[in-house]
N, C-alpha and C positions, 0 to 999 in steps of 0.2 A: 378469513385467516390465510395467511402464508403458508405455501406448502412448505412442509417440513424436510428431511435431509430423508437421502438414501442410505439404509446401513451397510457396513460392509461384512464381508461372508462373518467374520468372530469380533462384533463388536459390542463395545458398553456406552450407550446411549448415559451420559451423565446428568442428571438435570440438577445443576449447581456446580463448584467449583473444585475439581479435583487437586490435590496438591502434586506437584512433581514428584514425589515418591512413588503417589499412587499410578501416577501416570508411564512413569518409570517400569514398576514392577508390574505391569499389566501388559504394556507393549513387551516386554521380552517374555514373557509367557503366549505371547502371538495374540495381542485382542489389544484393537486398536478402539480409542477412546473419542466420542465425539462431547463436545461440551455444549448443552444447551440449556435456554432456558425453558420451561416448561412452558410460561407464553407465547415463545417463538412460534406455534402451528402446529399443523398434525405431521403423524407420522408416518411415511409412506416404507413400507419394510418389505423388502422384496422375498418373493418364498422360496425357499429352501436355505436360507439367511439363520446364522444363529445370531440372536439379538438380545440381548439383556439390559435394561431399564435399573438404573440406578436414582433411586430416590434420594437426594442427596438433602437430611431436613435440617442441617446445621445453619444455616442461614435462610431459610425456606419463611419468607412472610405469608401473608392469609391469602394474597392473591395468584400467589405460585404454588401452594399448598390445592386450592381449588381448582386451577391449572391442571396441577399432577393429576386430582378427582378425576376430570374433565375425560383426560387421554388414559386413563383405569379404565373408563367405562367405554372407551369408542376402541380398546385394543385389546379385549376381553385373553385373546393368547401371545401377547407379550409377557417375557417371564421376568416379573420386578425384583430385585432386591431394595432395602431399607438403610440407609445410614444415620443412623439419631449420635448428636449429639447427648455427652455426659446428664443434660441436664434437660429433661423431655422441657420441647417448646411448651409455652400456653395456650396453643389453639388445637387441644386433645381430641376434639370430633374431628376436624380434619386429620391431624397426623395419626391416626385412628385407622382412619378409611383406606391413609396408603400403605399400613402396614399389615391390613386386613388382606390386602391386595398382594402382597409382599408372601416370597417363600420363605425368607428368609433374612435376617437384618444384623449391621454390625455397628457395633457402639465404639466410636472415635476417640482415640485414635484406632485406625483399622489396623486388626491382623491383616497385615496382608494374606500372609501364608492360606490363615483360611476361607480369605476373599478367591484369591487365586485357584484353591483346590475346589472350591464351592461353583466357580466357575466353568474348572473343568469336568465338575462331577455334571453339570448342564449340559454342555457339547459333547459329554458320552450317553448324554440320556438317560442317568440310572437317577433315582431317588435321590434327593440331597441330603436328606438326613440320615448318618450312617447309625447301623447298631450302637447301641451302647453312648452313644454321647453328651447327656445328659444327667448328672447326676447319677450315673450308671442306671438307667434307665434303659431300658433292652426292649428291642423290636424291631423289625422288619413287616411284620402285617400292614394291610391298607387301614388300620382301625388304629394301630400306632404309627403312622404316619399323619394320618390327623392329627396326632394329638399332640405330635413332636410339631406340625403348622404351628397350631394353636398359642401351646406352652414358647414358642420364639416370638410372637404377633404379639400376645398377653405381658409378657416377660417386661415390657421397657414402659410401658404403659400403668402408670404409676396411681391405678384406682384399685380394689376390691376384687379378689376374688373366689368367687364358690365352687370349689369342684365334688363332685358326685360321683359317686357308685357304687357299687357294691364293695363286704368287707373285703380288703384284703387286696384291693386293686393296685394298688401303690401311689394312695391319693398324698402322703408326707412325702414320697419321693419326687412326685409333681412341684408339689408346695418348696420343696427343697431346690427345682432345677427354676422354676420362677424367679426365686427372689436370687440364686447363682446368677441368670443372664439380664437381672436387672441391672442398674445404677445403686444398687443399695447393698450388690452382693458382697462388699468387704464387710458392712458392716452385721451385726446378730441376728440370729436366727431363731428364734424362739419360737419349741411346740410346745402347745397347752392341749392335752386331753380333754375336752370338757364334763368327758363323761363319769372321768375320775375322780373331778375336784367333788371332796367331802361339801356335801350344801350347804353347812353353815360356816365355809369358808371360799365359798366360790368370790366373792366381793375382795376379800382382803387377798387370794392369790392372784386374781386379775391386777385388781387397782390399788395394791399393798393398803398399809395401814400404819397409824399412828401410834406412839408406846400412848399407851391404857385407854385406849379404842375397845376392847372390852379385855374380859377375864384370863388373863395371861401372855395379853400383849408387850411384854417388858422393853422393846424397844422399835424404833421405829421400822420399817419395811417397805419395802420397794415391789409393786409388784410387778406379773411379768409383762405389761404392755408397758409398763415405764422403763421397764429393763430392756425392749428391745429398741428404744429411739437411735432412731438414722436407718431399723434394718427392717424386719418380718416380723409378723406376730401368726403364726399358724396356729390356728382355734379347730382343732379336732373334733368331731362329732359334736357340731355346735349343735345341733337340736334339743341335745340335753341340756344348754344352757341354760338354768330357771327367769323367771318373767323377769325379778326384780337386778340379775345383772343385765339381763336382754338390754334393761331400759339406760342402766349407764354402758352397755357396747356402744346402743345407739348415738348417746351425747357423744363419746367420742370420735365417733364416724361423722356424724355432722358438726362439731365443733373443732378435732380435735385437742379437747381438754379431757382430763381426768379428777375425780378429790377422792384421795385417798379415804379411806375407812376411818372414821373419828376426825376429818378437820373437812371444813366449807372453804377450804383455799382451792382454786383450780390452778390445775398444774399440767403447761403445755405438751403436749408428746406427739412426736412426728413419727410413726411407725406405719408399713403398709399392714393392712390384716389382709389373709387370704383363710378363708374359712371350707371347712369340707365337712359330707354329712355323707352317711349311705341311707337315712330314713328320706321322704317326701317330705320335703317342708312345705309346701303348699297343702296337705294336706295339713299339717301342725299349725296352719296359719287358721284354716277351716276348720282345727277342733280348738282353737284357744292357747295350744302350747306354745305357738310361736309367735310374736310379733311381726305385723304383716309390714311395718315402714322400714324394719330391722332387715327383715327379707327382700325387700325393692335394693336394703341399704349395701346389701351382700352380693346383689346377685346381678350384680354390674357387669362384669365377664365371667362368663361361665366357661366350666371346661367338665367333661365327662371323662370319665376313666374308663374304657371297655372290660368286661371280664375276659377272664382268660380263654373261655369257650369261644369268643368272637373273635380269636387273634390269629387266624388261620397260618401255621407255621411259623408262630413263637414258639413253642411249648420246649421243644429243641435243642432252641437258639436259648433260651432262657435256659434250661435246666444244664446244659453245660457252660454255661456264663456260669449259674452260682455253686458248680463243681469248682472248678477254675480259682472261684475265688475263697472256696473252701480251703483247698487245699494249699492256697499260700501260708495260711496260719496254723495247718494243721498239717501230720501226716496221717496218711492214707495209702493205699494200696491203688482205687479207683481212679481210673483217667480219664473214660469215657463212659457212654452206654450203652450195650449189646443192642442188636436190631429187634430183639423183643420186646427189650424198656423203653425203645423211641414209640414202637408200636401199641404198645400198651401207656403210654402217655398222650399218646393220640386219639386213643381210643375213652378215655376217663373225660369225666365232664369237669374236676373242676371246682367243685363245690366254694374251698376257700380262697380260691383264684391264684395270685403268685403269692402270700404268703404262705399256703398249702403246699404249692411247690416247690418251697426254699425249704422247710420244713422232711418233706420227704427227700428231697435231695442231700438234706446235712444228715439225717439217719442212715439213708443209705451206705454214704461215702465211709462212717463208720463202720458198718457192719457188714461193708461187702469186703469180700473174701478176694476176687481178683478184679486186675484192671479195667475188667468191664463190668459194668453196673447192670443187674438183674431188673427184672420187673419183679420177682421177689425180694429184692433188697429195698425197692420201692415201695412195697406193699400193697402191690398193685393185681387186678388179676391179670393171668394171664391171656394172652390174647389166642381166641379158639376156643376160651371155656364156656365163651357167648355169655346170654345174659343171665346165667343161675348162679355166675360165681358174682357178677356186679351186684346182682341183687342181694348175696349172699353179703355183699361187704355194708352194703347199702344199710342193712338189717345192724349189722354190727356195730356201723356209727353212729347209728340212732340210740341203740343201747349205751354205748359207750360217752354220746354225748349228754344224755338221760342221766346217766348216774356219776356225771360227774358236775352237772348243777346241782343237783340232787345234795352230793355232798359237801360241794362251795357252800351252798345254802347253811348247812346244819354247822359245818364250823364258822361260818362269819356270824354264827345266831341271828340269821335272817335279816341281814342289814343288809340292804338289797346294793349300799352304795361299796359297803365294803367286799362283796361278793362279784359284783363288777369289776372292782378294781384288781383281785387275786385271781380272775380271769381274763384282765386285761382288754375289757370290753365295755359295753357303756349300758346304762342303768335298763336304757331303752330295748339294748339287745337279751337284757336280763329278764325283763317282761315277758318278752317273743319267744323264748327258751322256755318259759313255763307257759305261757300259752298256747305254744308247738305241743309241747308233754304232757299237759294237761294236771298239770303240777297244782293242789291249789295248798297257799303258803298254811293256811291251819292245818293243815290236814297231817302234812309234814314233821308240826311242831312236838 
């Protein structure tokens, strides 16, 4: 091979063809542009050189694709950006790889603005992804900075995905900044609970249905994977999705086709699904609940959602974001939080991760009394009472969580799907709750 080019102190290594704009707006921000092609040779980068690698896959065939591969793996700290065109290429393993490789990626025409700041957020050396920029997605932790890689790598990349973790992580607001930074974000976004759909209509809200399809069908319906073509279909606690729709998700993930409920016509739909669970589907594939081709068929790109415990110095930064954003629509008294209430959030595990914490933060901001927010207003202990008040609270949400399945139960008359649904949780979580309490359902009756 030919040796490749010297960079200079602030430069964008382009590999493909930059337009004069870009070119333009890049030199008067100080970052002079070298145009190469990715088979021209290696790279010889002098050190203390700031250097940025531009993947340019608008034109990128399979052998300058393999090329880019090539110089990924012989320049393991070169720091790459991604530019995909509108419409992902066909050769998805490779442009895969370089975007795997990639901090960061912009879909053409470029923002400049946020090529340029993204830039300069490189040559200061601070994290590129700023709080909050995603779908108001909030973090600063090494555990949401992963995720924020991830969710921009995953985003343009037009397969399947499963995100995991426990309740309450913000896996809809993932699902929600995915399909925003994809190619598909103007068009719908549809969330389907799965754990809510009544079972003997989980078929006709998925893949609608026919007028007199069965006993009260009066006219025809559309369901919600035919309602989202061109955008997203987000399938919430797909675990609970019973076998017999399992089996037409699958046809449509391998075909994309659909037949509605009462007719054998198949009906094309172009919709990405991104699916999210907090149970172990490997384990539901080893007890029979879940289809194990279903699950290879979901579980294309994975993304984790960390709890709130692992987020070392969100807790914060989140709970004055969703003050903030409280008090746009409401008023309040509360602006911040006293150094007890940071301390005493810092101190708490967490249980229902950040939907817990939006929860006590919108009580609070009601019921506090002045501009700074208590750890009593939070409901929180206080920090110093050590572990007899935690445990004391600990003791209390058990009861309180105890008797109010307890009583969903007895007014849904034990319809485990409707008792689910009037706590906003899924059939599965409704199990775990009487098998945590020791609940048994005769017993109750």
């Amino acid at each position: 091979m030919q040796s490749g080019l010297v960079a200079a102190r602030r430069c964008v290594i382009w590999f493909g063809q930059p337009s004069k704009c870009e070119c333009d707006a890049l030199a008067q921000s100080g970052w002079s542009i070298r145009r190469v092609h990715a088979m021209d040779g290696e790279l010889r980068v002098r050190s203390g050189d700031i250097v940025v690698a531009m993947a340019d896959l608008r034109d990128s065939d399979e052998a300058a694709l393999d090329a880019m591969g090539e110089l990924i793996a012989a320049h393991p700290r070169l720091i790459w950006l991604a530019l995909v065109p509108p419409r992902m290429p066909a050769q998805r393993l490779r442009v895969e790889r370089v975007l795997q490789a990639s901090i960061d990626f912009f879909t053409a025409p470029v923002d400049l603005g946020r090529l340029i700041e993204t830039l300069g957020t490189i040559a200061g050396g601070r994290p590129h992804v700023s709080a909050g920029d995603l779908d108001g997605i909030v973090g600063r932790s090494p555990a949401m900075q992963t995720t924020f890689s991830r969710l921009r790598k995953f985003a343009p990349v037009d397969l399947p995905v499963l995100i995991t973790g426990e309740t309450g992580t913000g896996k809809e607001g993932a699902a929600k900044a995915l399909h925003q930074l994809s190619v598909r974000g103007g068009k719908p976004f549809v969330a389907i609970n799965c754990g809510a759909l009544p079972v003997n209509l989980v078929q006709s809200e998925l893949f609608g249905h026919e007028r007199g399809a069965f006993t009260g069908a009066n006219a025809r319906r559309i369901g919600h994977i035919e309602s989202a073509a061109g955008g997203t279909v987000f399938l919430d606690e797909i675990g609970d999705l019973p076998l017999d729709a399992q089996t037409s998700l699958l046809r449509f993930l391998q075909e994309g086709t659909i037949e509605r409920l009462g007719s054998s016509q198949s009906i094309r739909t172009d919709a990405r699904v991104i699916a999210a669970t907090h149970v172990d589907l490997e384990q539901a594939v080893a007890a029979g609940r879940f289809r194990q081709d279903l699950y290879y068929r979901l579980n294309v790109l994975r993304l984790s959602m960390p709890p709130l415990r692992e987020r070392e110095g969100d807790v914060e930064l989140l709970a004055q974001h969703f003050l903030d954003r409280f008090r746009e629509h409401h008023a309040c008294r509360a602006r911040a939080f006293s150094a007890g209430a940071r301390a005493a959030m810092r101190r708490f595990a967490w249980p229902g991760n950040v939907r817990e914490l939006i929860n006590r933060v919108q009580r609070a901001a009601v019921v506090a009394e002045d501009a700074l927010v208590s750890a009593a207003d939070l409901d929180l202990p206080m920090p110093g009472n050590g572990a007899s008040a935690i445990a004391a609270l600990g003791v209390t949400r058990v009861a309180a969580e105890r008797e109010a399945i307890v009583t969903c139960l007895r007014e849904s008359r034990f319809n485990i799907s409707e008792c689910a649904r009037r706590l906003r949780i899924s059939r599965v979580t409704v199990y775990r709750l009487c098998k945590k309490h020791r609940l048994a359902l005769d017993e109750l009756r």
